[in-house]
C-alpha positions in Angstrom: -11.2 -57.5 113.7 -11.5 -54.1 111.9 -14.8 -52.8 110.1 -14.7 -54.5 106.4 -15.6 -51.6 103.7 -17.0 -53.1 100.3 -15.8 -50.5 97.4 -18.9 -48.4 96.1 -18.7 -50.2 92.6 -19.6 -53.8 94.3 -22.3 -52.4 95.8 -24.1 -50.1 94.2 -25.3 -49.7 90.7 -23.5 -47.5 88.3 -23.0 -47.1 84.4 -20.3 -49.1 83.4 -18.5 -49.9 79.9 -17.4 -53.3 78.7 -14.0 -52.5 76.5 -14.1 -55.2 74.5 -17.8 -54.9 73.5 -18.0 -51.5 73.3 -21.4 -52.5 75.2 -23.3 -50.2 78.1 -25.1 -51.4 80.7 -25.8 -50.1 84.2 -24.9 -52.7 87.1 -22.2 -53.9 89.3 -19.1 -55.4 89.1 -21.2 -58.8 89.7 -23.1 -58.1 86.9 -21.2 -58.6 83.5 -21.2 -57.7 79.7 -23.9 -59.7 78.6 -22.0 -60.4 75.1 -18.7 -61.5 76.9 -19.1 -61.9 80.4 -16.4 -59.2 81.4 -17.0 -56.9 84.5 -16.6 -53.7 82.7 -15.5 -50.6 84.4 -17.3 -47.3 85.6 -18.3 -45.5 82.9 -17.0 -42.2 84.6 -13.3 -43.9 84.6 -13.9 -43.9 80.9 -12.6 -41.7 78.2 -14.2 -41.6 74.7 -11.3 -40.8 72.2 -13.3 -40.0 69.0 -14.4 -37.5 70.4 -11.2 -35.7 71.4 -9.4 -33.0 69.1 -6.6 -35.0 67.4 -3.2 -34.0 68.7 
């Protein structure tokens, strides 16, 4: 059987970003939005759009 490799973002902690909540939290992907219970992505995947020049 080969090595098994759990992805960064299960293991360790890191900023992520619930997009429904517009909620912040730092955790894994275990650890949810506290408002809705979604896993959220990494905040570093994340792109704020307000604060982009308008095309």
């Amino acid at each position: 059987m080969g090595k098994i490799t759990i992805p960064d973002d299960l293991t360790n902690e890191r900023l992520r970003r619930c997009g429904c909540c517009d909620v912040t939290w730092r955790g894994t992907a275990a650890t949810g939005c506290w408002v809705c219970g979604s896993e959220g992505i990494i905040a570093a995947a994340t792109r704020i759009v307000e604060d982009e020049p308008a095309a």
